[in-house]
BAFI-3210 file (N, C-alpha, C; in Angstrom, 3 decimals, decimal comma, padded with zeros to 6 digits):
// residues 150
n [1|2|3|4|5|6|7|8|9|10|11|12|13|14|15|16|17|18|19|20|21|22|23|24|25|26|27|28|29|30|31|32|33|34|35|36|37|38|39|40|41|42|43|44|45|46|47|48|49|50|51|52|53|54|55|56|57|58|59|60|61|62|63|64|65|66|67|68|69|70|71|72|73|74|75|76|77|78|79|80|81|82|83|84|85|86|87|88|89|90|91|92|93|94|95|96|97|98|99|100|101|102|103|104|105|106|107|108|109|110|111|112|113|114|115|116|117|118|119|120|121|122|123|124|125|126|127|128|129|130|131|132|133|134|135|136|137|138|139|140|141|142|143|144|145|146|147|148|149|150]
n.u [-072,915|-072,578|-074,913|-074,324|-075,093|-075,453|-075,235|-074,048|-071,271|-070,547|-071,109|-068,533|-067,124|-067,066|-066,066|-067,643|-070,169|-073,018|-072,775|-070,127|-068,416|-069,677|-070,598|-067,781|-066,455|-068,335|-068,138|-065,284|-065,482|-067,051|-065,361|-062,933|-064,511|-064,573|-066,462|-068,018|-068,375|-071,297|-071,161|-072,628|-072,929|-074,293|-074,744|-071,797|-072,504|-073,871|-072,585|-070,569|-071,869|-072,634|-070,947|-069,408|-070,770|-071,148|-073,557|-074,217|-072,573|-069,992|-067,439|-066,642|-065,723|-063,238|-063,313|-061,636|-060,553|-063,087|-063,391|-061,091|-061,728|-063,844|-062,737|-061,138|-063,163|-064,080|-062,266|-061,516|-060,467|-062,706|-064,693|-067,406|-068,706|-071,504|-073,672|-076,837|-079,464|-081,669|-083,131|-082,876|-084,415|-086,674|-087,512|-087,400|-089,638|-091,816|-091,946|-091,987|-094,799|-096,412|-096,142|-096,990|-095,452|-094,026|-092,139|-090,127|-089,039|-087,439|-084,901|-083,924|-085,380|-084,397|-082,353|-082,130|-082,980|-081,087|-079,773|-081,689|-081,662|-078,748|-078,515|-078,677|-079,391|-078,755|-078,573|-076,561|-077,651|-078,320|-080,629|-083,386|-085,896|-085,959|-086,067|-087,398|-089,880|-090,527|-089,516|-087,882|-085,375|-082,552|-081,252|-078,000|-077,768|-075,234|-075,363|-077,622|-079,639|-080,180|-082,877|-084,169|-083,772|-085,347]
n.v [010,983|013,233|015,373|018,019|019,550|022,524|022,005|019,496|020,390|022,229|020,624|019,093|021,042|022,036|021,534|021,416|020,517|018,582|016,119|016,171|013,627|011,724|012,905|013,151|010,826|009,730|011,319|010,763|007,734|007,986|009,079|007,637|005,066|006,234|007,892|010,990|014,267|017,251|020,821|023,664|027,345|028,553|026,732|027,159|029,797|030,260|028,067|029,950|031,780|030,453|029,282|031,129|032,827|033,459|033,455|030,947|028,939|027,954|028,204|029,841|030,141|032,139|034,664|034,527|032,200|030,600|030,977|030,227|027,376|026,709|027,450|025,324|023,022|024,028|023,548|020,749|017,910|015,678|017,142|018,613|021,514|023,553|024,501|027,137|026,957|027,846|026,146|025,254|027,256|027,027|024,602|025,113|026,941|025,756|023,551|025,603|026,241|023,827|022,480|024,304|026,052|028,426|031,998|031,286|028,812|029,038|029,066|026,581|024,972|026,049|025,105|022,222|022,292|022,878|020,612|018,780|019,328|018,592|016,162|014,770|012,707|012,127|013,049|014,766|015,642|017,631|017,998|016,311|016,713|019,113|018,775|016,215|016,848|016,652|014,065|013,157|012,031|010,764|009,725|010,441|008,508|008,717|011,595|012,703|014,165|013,063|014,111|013,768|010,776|008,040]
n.w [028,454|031,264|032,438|034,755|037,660|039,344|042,087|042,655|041,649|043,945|046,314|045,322|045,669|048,345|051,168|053,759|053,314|053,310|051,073|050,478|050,273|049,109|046,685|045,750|045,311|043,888|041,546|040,505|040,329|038,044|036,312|035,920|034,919|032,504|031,379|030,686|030,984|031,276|030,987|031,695|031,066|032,939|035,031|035,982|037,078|039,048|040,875|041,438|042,817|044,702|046,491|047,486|048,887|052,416|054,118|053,897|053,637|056,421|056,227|053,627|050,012|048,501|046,316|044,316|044,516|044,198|041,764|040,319|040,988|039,097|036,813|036,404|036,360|034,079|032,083|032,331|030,923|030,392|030,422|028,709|027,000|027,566|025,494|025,649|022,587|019,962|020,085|022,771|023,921|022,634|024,180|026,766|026,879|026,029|028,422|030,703|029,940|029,095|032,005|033,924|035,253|037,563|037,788|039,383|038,541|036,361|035,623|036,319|034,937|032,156|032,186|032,677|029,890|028,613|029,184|027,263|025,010|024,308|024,658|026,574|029,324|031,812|034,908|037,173|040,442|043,484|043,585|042,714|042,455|041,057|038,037|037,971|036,733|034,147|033,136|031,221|032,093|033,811|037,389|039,012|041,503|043,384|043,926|044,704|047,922|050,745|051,502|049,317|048,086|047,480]
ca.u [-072,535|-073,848|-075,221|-073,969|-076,110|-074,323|-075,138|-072,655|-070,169|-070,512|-070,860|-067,596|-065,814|-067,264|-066,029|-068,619|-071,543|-073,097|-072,552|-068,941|-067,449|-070,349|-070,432|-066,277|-066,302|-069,273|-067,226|-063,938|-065,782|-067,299|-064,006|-062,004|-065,515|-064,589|-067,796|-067,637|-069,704|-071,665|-071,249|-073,351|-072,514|-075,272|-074,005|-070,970|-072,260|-074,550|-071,425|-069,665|-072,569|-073,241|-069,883|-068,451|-071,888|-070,452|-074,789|-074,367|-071,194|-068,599|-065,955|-066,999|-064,518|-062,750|-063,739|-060,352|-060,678|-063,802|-063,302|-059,846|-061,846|-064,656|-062,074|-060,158|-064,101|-064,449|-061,440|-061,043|-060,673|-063,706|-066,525|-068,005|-069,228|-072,969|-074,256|-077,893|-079,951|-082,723|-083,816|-083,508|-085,571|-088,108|-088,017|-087,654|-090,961|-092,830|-092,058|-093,303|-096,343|-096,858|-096,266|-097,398|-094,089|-093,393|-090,916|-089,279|-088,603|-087,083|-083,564|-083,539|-085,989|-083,582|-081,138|-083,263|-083,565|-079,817|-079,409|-082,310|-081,190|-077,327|-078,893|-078,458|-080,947|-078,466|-077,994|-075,888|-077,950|-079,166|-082,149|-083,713|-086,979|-085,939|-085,882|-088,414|-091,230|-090,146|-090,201|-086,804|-084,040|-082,397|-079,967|-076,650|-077,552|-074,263|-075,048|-078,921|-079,398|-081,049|-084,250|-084,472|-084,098|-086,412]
ca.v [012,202|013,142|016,764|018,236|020,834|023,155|021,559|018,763|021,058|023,039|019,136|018,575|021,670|022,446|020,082|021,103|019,843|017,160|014,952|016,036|012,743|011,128|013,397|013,284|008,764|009,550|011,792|009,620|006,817|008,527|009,656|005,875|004,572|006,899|008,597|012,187|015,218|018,470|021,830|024,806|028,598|028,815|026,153|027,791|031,105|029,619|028,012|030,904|032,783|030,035|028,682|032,218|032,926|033,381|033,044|029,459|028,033|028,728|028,595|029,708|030,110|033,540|034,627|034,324|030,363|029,984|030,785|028,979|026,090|026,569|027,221|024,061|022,273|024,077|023,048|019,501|017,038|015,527|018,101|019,075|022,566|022,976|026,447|027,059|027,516|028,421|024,808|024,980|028,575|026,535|023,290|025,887|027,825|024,714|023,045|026,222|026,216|022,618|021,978|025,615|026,132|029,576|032,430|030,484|027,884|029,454|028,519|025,000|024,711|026,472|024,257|021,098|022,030|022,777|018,969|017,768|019,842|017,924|014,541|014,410|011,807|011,316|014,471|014,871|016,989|017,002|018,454|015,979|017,774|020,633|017,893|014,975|017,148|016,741|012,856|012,511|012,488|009,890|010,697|010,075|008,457|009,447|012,915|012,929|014,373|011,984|014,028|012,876|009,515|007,658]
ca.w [029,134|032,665|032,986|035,732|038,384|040,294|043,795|042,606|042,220|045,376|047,294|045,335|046,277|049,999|052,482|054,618|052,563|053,357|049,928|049,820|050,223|047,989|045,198|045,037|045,008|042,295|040,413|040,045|039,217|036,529|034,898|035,825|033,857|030,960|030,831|030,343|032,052|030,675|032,013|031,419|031,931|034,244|036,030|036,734|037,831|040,083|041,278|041,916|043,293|046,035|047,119|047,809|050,054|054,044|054,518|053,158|054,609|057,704|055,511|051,530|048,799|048,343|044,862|043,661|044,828|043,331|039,648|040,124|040,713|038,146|035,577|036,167|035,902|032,297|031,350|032,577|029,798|030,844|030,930|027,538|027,215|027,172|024,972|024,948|021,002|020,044|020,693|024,088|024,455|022,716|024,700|027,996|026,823|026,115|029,917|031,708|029,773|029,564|033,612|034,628|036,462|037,641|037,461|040,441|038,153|034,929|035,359|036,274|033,185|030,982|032,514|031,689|028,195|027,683|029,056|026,873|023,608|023,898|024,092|028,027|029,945|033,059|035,714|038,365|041,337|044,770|043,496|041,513|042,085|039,948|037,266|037,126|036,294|032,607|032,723|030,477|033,209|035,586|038,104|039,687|043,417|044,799|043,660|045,533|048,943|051,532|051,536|047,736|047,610|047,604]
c.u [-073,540|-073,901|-074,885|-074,401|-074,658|-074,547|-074,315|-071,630|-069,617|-070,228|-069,498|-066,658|-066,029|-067,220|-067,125|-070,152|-071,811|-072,692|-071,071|-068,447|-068,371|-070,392|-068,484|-066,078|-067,009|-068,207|-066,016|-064,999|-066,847|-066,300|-063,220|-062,960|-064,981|-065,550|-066,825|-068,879|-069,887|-071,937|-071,752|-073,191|-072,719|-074,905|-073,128|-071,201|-073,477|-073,566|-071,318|-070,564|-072,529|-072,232|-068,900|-069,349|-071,344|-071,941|-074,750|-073,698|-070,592|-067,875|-065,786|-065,380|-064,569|-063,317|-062,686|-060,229|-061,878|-063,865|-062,176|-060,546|-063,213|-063,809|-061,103|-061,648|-064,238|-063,461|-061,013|-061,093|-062,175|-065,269|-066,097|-068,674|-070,562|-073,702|-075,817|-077,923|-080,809|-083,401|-084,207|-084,049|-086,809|-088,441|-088,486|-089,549|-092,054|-093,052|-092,376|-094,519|-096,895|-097,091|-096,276|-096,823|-094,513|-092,102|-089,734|-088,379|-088,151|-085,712|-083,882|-084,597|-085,556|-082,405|-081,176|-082,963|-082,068|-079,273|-079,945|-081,572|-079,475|-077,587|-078,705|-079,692|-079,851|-077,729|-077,579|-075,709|-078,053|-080,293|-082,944|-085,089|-086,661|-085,805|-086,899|-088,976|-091,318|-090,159|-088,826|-085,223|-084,056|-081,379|-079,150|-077,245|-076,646|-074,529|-076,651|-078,800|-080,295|-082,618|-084,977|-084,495|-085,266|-086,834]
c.v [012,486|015,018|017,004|019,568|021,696|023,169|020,291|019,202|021,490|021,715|018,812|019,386|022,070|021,319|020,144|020,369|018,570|015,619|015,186|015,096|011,845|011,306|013,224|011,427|009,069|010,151|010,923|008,606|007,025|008,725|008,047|005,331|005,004|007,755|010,179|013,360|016,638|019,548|022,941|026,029|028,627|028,058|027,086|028,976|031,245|028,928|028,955|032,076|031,942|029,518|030,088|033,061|032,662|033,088|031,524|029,127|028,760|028,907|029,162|030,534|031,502|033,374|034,453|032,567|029,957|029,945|030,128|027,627|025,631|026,738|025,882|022,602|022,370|023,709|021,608|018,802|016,311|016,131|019,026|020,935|022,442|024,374|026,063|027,176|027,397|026,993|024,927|026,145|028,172|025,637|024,263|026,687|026,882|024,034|024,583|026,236|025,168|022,123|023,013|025,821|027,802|030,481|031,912|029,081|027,885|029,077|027,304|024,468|024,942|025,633|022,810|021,035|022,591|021,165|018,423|018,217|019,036|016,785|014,092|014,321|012,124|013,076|013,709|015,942|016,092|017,344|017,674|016,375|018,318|019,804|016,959|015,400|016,176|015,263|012,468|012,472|011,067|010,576|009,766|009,739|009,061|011,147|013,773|013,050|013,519|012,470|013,662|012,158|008,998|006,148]
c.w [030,253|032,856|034,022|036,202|039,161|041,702|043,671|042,496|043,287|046,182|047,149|045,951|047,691|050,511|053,839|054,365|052,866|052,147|049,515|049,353|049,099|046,814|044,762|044,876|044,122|041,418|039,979|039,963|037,580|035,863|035,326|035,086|032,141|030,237|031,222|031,246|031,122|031,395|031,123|031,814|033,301|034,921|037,252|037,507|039,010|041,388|042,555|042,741|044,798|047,360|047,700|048,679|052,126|054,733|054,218|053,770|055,838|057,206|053,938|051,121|048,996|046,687|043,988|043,793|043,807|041,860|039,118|040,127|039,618|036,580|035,424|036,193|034,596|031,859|031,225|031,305|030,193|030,749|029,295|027,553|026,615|026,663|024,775|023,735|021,317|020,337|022,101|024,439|024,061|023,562|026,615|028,198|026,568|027,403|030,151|031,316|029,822|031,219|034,327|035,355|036,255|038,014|038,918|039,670|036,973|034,970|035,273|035,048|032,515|031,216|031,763|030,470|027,815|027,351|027,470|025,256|022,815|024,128|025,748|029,057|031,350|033,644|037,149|039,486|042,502|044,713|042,539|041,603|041,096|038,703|036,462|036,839|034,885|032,299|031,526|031,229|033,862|035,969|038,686|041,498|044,151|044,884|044,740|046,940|049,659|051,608|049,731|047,163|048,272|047,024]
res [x|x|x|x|x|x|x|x|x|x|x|x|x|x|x|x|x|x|x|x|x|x|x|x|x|x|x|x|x|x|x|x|x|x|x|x|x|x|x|x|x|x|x|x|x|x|x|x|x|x|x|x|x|x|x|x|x|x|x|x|x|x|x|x|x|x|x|x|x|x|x|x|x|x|x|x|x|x|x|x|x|x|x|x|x|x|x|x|x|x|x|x|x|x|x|x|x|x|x|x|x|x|x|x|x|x|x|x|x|x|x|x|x|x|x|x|x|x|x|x|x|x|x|x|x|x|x|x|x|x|x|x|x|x|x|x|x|x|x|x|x|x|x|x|x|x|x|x|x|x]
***
């Protein structure tokens, strides 16, 4: 199963994004593979916060568009639902104190530790910053933005 950020979403649903056309060839060959994908509330409402932003895009989603297309992500056959536990409030409270992150970096650490808590090594961002600290992650290339490969 491939964790999935919510700047692969947004790449998949904004045609203006730069990784549109990369992240949507990654995605289908992930589901023609047979692999499967994990989605997280927070994901989604990260989503729906950034793709319906008129500061972000020329063209963003109406809010009536965007939860049409975040509810046809939670529902896909495909994409697993991903609930924090108390696991991942511990594994979250151990990475900021272990790698002295700050309150800038409390989601995508709680994010992290929903992956790491459902057994999920392989994410699918453009941020793989917000990620390697932690040292148990690889990532999706098509899903990385050019200032992140490397």
């Amino acid at each position: 199963m491939i964790g999935l950020d919510a700047t692969t979403l947004i790449a998949y649903e904004i045609e203006e994004h730069a990784l549109h056309s990369s992240v949507r060839v990654g995605v289908r060959k992930v589901v023609a593979d047979g692999e499967t994908f994990g989605l997280s509330d927070q994901t989604v409402w990260e989503f729906l916060h950034i793709v319906t932003d008129a500061r972000r895009f020329r063209d963003p989603l109406t809010m009536d568009d965007a939860l049409e297309r975040a509810a046809r992500w939670s529902n896909a056959y495909e994409v697993t639902d991903l609930c924090p536990t108390g696991e991942t409030r511990g594994w979250t409270l151990k990475w900021m104190k272990d790698y002295g992150l700050g309150r800038k970096r409390i989601l995508d650490t709680a994010l992290a530790a929903v992956f790491h808590t459902h057994g999920i090594s392989r994410i699918a961002t453009a941020n793989r910053s917000d990620f390697e600290c932690f040292g148990v992650f690889t990532f999706e290339q098509w899903a990385l933005a050019e200032a992140s490969r490397g």
